[in-house]
TORKEBA-833287 format. One record per residue (C-alpha): x, y, z. Coordinates in Angstrom, 3 decimals, m for minus. Layout:
% residues N
+----------+----------+----------+
|        X |        Y |        Z |
+----------+----------+----------+
|        X |        Y |        Z |
...
+----------+----------+----------+
This chain:
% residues 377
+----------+----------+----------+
|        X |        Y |        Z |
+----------+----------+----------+
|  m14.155 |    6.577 |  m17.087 |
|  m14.569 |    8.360 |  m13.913 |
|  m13.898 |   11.610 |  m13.386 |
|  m14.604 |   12.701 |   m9.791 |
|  m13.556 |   10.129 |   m6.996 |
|  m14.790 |    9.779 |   m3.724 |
|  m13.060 |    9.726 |   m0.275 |
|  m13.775 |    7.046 |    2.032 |
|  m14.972 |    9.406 |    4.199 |
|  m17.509 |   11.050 |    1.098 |
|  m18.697 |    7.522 |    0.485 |
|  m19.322 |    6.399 |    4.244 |
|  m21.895 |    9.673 |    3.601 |
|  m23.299 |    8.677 |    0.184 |
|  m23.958 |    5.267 |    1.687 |
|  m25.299 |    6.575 |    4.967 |
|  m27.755 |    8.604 |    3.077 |
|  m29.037 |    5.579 |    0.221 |
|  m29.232 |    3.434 |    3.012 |
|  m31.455 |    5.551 |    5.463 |
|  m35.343 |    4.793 |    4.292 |
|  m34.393 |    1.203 |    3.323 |
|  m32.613 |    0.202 |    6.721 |
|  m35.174 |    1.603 |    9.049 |
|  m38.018 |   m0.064 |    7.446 |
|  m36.534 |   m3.546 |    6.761 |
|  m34.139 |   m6.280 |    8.203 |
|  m32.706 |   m8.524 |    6.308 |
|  m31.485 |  m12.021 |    7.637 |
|  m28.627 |  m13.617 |    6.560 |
|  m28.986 |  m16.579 |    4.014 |
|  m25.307 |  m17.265 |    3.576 |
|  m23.769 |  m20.561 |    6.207 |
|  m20.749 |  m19.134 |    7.824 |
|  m18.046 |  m21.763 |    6.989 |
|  m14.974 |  m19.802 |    8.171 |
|  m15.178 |  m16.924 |   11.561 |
|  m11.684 |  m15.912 |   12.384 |
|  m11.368 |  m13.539 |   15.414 |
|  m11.290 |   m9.600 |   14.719 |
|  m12.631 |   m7.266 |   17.105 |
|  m16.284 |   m5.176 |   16.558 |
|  m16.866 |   m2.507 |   14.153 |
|  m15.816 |    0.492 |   13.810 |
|  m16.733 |    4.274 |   12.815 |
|  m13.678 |    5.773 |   10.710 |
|  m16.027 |    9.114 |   10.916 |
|  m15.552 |   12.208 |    8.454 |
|  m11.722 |   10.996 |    7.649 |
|  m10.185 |    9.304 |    4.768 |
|   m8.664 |    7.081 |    7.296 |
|   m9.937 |    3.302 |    5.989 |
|   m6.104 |    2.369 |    5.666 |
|   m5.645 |    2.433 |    9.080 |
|   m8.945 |    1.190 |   10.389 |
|   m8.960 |   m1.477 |    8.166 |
|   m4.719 |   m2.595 |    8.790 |
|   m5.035 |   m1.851 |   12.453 |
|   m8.350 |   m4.370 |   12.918 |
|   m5.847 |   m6.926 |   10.752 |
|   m2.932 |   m6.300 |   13.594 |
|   m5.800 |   m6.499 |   16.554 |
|   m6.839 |   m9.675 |   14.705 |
|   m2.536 |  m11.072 |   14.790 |
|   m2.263 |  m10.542 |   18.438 |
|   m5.780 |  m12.486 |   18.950 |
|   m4.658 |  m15.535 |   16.775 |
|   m1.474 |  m15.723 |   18.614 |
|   m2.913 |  m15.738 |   22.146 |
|   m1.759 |  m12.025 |   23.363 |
|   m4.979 |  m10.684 |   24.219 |
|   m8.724 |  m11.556 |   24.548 |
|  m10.426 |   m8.142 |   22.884 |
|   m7.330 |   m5.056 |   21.831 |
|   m8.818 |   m1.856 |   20.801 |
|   m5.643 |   m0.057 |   19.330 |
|   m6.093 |    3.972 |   18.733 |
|   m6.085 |    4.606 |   14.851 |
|   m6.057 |    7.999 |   15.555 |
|   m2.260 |    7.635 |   16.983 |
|   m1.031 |    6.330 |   13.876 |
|   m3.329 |    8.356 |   11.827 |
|   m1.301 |   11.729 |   13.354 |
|    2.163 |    9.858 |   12.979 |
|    1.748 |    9.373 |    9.090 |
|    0.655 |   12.911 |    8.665 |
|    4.385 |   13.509 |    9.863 |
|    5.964 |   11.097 |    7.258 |
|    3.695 |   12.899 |    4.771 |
|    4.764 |   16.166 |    5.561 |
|    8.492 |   14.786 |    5.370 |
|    7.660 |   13.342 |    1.818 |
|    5.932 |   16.490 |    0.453 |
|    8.850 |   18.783 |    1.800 |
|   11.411 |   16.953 |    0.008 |
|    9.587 |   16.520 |   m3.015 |
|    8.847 |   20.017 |   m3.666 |
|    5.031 |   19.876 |   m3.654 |
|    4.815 |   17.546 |   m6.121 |
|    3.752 |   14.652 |   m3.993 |
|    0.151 |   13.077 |   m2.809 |
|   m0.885 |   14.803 |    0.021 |
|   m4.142 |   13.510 |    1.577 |
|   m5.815 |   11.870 |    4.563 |
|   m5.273 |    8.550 |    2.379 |
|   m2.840 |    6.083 |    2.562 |
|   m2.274 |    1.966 |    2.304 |
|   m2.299 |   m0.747 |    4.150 |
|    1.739 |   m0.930 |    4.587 |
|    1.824 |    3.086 |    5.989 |
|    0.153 |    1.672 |    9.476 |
|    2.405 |   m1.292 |    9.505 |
|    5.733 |    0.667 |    8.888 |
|    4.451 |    3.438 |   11.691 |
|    3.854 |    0.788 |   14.490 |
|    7.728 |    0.182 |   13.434 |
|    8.943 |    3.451 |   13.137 |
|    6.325 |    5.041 |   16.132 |
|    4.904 |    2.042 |   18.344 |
|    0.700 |    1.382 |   19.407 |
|   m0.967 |    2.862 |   21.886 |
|   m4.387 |    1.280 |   23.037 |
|   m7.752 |    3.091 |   22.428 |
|   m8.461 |    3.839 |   25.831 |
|   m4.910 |    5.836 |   25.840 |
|   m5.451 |    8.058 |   23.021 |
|   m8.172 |    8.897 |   20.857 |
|   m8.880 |   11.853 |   19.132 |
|   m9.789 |   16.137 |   19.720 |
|  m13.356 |   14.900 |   18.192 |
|  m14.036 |   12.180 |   20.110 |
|  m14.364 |    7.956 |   19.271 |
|  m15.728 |    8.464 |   15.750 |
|  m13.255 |   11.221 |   14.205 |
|  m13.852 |   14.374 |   12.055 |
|  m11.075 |   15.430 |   10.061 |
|  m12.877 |   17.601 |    7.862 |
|  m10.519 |   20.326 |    6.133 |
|   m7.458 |   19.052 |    8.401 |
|   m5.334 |   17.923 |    5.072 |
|   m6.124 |   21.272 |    3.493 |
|   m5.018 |   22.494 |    6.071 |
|   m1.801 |   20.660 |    6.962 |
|   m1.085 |   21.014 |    2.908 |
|   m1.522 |   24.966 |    3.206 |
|    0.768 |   25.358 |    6.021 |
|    3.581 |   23.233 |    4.078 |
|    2.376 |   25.109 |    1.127 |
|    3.777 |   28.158 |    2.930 |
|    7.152 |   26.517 |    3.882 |
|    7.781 |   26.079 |    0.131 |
|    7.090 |   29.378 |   m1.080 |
|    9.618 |   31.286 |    1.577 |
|   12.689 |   28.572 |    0.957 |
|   15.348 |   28.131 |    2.379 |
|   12.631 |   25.703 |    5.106 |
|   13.860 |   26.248 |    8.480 |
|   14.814 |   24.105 |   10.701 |
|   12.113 |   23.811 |   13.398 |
|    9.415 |   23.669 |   10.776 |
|    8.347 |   20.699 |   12.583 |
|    6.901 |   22.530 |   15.702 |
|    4.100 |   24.344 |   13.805 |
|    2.992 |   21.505 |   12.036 |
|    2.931 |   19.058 |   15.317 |
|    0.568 |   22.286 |   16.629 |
|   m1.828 |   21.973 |   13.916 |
|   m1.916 |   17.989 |   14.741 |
|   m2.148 |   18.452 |   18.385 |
|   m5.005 |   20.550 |   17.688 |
|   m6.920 |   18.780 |   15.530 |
|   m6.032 |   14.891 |   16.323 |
|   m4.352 |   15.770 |   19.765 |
|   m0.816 |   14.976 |   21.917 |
|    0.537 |   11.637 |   21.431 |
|    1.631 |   10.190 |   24.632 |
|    5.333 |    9.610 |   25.136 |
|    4.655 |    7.403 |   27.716 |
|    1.412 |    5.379 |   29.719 |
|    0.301 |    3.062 |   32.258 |
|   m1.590 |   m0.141 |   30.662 |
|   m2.836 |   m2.735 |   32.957 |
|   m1.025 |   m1.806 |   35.735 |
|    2.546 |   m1.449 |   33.759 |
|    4.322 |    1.717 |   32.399 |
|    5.095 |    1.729 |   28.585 |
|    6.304 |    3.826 |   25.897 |
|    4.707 |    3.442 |   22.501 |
|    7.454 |    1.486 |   21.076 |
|    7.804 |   m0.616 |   23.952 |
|    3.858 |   m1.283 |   24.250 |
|    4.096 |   m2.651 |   20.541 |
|    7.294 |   m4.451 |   21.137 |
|    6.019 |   m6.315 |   24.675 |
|    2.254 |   m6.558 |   24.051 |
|    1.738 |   m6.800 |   20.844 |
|    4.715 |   m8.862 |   19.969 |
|    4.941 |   m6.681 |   16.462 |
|    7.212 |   m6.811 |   13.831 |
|    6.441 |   m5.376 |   10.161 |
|    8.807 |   m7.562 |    8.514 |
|    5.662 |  m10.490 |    9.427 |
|    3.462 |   m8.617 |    7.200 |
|    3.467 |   m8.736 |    3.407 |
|    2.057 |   m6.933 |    0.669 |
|    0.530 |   m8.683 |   m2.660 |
|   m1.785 |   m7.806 |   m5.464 |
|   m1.995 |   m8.493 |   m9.399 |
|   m1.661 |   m6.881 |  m12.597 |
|    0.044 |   m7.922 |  m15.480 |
|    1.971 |   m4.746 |  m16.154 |
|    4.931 |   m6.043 |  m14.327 |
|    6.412 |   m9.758 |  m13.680 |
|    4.922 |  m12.151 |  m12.069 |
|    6.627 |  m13.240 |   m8.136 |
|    8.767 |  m10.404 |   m8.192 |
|    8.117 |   m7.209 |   m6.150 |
|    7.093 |   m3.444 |   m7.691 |
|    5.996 |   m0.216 |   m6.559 |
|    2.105 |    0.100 |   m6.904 |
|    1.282 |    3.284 |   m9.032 |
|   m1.859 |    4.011 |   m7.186 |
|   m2.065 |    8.241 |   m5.640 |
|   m2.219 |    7.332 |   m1.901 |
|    1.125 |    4.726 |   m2.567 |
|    2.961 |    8.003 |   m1.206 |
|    5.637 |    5.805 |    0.906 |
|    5.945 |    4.172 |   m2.742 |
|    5.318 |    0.404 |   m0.850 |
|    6.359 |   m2.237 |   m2.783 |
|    3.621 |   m5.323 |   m3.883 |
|    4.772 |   m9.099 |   m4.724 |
|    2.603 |   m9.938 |   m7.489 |
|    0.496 |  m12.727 |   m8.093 |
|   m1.687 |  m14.512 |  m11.014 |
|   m4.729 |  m13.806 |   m9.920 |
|   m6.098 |  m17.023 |   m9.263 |
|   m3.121 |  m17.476 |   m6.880 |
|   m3.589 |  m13.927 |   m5.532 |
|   m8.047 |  m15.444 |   m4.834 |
|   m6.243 |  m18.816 |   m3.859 |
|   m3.721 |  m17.779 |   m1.235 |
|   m6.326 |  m15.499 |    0.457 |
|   m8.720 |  m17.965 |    0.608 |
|   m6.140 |  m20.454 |    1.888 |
|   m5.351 |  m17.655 |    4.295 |
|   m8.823 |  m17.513 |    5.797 |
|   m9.228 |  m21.025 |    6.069 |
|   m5.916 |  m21.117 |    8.214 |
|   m7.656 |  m19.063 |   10.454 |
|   m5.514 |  m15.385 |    9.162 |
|   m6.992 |  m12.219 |    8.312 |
|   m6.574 |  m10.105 |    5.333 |
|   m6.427 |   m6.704 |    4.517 |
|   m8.361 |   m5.692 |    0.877 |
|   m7.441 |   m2.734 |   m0.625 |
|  m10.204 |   m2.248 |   m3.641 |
|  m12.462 |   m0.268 |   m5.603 |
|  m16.085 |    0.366 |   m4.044 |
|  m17.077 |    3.401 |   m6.581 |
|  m19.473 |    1.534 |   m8.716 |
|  m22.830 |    0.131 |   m8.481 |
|  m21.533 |   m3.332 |   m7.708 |
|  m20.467 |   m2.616 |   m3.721 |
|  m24.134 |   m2.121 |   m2.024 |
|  m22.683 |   m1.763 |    1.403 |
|  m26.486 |   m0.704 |    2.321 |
|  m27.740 |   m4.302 |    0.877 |
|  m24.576 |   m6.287 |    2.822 |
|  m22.946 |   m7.728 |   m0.811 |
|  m20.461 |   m7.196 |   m3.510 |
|  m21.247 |   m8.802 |   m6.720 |
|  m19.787 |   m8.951 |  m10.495 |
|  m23.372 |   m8.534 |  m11.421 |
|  m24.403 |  m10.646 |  m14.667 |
|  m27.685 |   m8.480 |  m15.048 |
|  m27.367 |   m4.763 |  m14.076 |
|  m30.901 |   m4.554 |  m13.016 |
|  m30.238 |   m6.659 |  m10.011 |
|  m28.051 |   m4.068 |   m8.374 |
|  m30.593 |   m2.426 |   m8.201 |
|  m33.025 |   m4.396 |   m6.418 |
|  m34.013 |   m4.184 |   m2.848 |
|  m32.861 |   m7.135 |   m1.841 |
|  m30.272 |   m8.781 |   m3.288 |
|  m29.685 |  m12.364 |   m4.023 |
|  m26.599 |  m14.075 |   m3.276 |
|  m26.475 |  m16.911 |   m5.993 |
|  m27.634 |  m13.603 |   m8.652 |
|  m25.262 |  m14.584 |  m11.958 |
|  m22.179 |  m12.706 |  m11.882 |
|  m20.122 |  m12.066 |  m15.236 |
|  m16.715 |  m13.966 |  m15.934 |
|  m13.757 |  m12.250 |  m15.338 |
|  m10.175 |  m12.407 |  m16.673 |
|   m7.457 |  m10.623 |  m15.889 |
|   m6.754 |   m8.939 |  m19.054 |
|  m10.198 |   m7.352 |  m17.915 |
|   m8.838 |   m6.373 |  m14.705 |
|   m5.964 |   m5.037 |  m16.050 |
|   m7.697 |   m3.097 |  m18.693 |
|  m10.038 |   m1.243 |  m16.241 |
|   m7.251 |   m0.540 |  m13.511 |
|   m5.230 |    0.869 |  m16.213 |
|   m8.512 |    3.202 |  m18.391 |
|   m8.832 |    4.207 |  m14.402 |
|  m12.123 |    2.588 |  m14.005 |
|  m10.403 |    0.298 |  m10.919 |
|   m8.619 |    2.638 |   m8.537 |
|   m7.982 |    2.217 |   m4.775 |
|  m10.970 |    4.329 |   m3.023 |
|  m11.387 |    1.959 |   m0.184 |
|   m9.988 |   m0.320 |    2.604 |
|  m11.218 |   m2.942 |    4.460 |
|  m10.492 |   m6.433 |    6.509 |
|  m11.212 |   m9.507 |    5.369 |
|  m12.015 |  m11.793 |    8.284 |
|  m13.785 |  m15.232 |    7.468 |
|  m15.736 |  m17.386 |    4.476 |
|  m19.475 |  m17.900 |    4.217 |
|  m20.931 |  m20.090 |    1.454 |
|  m24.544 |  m19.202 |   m0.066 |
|  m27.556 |  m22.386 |   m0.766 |
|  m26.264 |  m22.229 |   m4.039 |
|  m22.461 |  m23.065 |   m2.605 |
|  m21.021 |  m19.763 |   m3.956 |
|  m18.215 |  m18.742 |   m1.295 |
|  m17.752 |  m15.206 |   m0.185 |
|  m15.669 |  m13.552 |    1.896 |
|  m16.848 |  m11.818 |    4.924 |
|  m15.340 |   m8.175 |    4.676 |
|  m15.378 |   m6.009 |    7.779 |
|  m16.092 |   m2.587 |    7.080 |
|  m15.026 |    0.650 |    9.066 |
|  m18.449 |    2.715 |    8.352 |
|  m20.307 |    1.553 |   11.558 |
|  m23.243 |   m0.388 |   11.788 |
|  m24.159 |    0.008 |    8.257 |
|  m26.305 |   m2.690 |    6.535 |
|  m28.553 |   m5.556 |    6.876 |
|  m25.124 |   m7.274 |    8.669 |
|  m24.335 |   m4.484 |   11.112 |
|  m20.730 |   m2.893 |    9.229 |
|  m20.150 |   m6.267 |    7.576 |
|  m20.570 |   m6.952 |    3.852 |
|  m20.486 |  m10.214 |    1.593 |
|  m17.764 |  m10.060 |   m1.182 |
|  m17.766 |  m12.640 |   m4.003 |
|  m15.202 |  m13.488 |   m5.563 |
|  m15.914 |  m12.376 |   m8.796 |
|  m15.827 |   m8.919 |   m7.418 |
|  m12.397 |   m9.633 |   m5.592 |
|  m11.200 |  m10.655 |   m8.499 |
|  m11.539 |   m7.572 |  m10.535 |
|  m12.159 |   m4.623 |   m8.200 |
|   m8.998 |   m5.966 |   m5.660 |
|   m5.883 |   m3.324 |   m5.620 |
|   m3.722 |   m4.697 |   m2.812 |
|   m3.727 |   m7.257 |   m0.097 |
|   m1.994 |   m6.885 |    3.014 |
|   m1.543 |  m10.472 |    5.497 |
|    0.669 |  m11.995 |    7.325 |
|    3.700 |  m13.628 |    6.034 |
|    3.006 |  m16.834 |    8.078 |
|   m0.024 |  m17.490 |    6.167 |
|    1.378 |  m18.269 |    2.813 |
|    2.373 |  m21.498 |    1.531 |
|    5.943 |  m22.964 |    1.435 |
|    5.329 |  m23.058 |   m2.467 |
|    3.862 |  m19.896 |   m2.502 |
|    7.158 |  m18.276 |   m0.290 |
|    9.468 |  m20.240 |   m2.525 |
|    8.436 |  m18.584 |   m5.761 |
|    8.741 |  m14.813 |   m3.730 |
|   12.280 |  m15.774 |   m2.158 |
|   10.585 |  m15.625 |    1.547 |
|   11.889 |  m18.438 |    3.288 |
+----------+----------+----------+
C-alpha cells in the first residue's frame, strides 16, 4: 500500500524532472494509426496547482461546444472556476466543523455544477495573479488556516465571506461580474447560458466498483468527492464499452484515475497493465508489450487496500490502434508539452480498466439501452 500520495501538481514535477535528460536527447515518433480524432482544443499547463479537475472537465466542455457547432477554438479560464469552488469549499468546511476535505482537488462534476451555479468566462477575460500557467503553491494552507481561525472563535460571523474572497482576489484574482466578448456585453451566467449553450443536467457521471449495485447511482468515497457527487455504476466492460462507443460517436470523456505507479510513463507517451515489469522501465516503450488480465474483483480489491485512488484527471479525446491492432485511447493531459506526443499520452485499456475512478461525458453519448437501464430517458 501507499502511504504518501502525490498532488497533481507534485507529479507534473516528478514527471518534469524523469523526463528532462530523456526528452532532450530523443524523439520518439508515433507508431500507433489514429482511428478516432475528436475536436478538443491544445494543451494545457495546470502549473503548481492541484487543479487537473478543472483542466481536464473544462477541455471536455470546450470540446461540447466544438461538436455542436458554437465555436471554432474556446479557451475557457480554469482559473475562474478554480476560485468559485474554493468558495463552495469554504461553505462545506464551515458547516462541517473542520472535518471535511479541504484541498486544491476536486472532480470532474465540481466544474460542471460551478458553470451552473457561477457561469464561464473566456481565457482572454480572466486568468490568474500568476499568469497563464498558475502557481497556487501554499494557497489551500492558506485558505484552510484562515477558516481554521473562524472555527476556533465561534459563533462565525456573518461577513466571514469578505476576508476569504480577499485572500482569493489576491492570490487567483477578481472575477468579473460582467465583460465584453466579441463585441457583446455578458455576465458570467449569461456568457455560459448564450455561448456556450450549457446545461449540467447534459453531463453524467459513471464509474465501477462492485461495492454497490449495479445501474443505480452512489456517492463515490474518494477524499476530493467533497460535493459528495453521485456516480451511476457500470460493469466494467460496459463502463470500457460505452466510452469507447462514446469516442467513436465523435464525444469526449473525462477520466478520473490513478497515475501513482510505474505503469503511467507520461515521459514515454503510454499507459500500460504491464505483463513484464522490466518493460516499464525501458526507454522506449512498445505498444503491443503484453499487458496482464484484469478482472474486476482485481480492481475492486486494489481501490479498496488503497492501492487505486483518484490522484489524477484528464480528457479523453479520440482512439488510435497499434500494428498489433491493440486500441488505445488518446488521453489529453494538462502538464504541457510533456512527452514524446507533446501533453498527450496512449492509455490501453487494460490500464483503464483497473486504474479508472470516474468518468465524466455527456449524457447524449450513451446508448438508448444503456439510458434505459439508468432511468435517463
Amino acid at each position: 500500500m501507499r502511504i504518501n500520495r502525490i498532488s497533481c501538481a507534485q507529479q507534473l514535477l516528478l514527471t518534469l524532472i524523469l523526463a528532462i535528460g530523456f526528452l532532450q536527447s530523443q524523439a520518439q515518433t508515433n507508431p500507433l494509426q489514429l482511428i478516432q480524432d475528436n475536436k478538443a482544443t491544445s494543451i494545457k499547463n495546470q502549473g503548481q496547482s492541484g487543479t487537473c479537475w478543472d483542466y481536464s472537465t473544462t477541455s471536455l466542455v470546450e470540446s461540447e461546444t466544438m461538436r455542436k457547432g458554437l465555436l471554432d477554438n474556446p479557451d475557457l479560464s480554469e482559473m475562474y472556476t478554480v476560485r468559485n469552488v474554493y468558495l463552495e469549499k469554504a461553505k462545506n468546511y464551515l458547516l462541517r466543523q473542520g472535518k471535511a476535505q479541504f484541498s486544491q482537488g476536486g472532480l470532474g462534476h465540481d466544474l460542471i455544477q460551478a458553470i451552473a451555479q457561477y457561469g464561464a468566462v473566456p481565457q482572454e477575460v480572466f486568468q490568474s495573479t500568476s499568469g497563464e500557467i498558475p502557481d497556487h503553491e501554499g494557497l489551500d494552507e492558506l485558505l484552510k488556516h484562515y477558516l481554521d481561525s473562524l472555527l476556533a472563535h465561534r459563533p462565525i460571523p456573518s461577513n466571514w465571506q469578505a476576508g476569504y474572497l480577499r485572500i482569493l482576489d489576491n492570490n487567483i484574482g477578481t472575477a468579473p461580474s460582467q465583460f465584453t466578448y466579441k463585441g457583446k456585453s455578458y455576465t458570467p451566467l449569461s456568457f455560459a447560458k448564450e455561448v456556450l449553450q450549457f446545461n449540467a443536467e447534459d453531463y453524467v457521471n459513471l464509474t465501477s466498483f462492485t461495492h454497490h449495485p449495479y445501474y443505480q447511482e452512489f456517492v463515490l468515497e474518494a477524499p476530493d468527492n467533497f460535493a459528495n457527487g453521485q456516480f451511476y455504476n457500470l460493469p466494467l466492460e460496459e463502463l470500457i464499452q460505452t466510452t469507447e462507443q462514446a469516442l467513436r460517436a465523435g464525444y469526449t470523456v473525462m477520466w478520473d484515475a490513478d497515475v501513482s505507479n510505474r505503469n503511467f510513463q507520461q515521459s514515454k507517451g503510454y499507459a500500460l497493465l504491464f505483463a513484464n515489469p522490466e518493460e516499464a522501465a525501458q526507454d522506449v516503450i512498445h505498444p503491443d508489450a503484453a499487458e496482464a488480465p484484469y478482472t474486476a474483483t482485481l480492481r475492486q480489491q486494489l481501490y479498496e487496500n488503497l492501492t487505486t485512488q483518484d490522484d489524477h484527471l484528464m480528457h479523453v479525446i479520440g482512439l488510435e490502434k497499434s500494428k498489433g491492432g491493440k486500441v488505445f485511447f488518446n488521453v489529453k493531459n494538462s502538464w504541457g508539452d510533456v512527452g514524446p506526443f507533446n501533453g498527450y499520452i496512449a492509455v490501453s485499456k487494460a490500464y483503464f480498466a483497473i486504474n479508472t475512478v470516474g468518468l465524466v461525458l455527456p449524457k447524449a453519448a450513451l446508448s438508448p439501452t444503456l439510458k434505459k437501464k439508468l432511468h435517463l430517458l
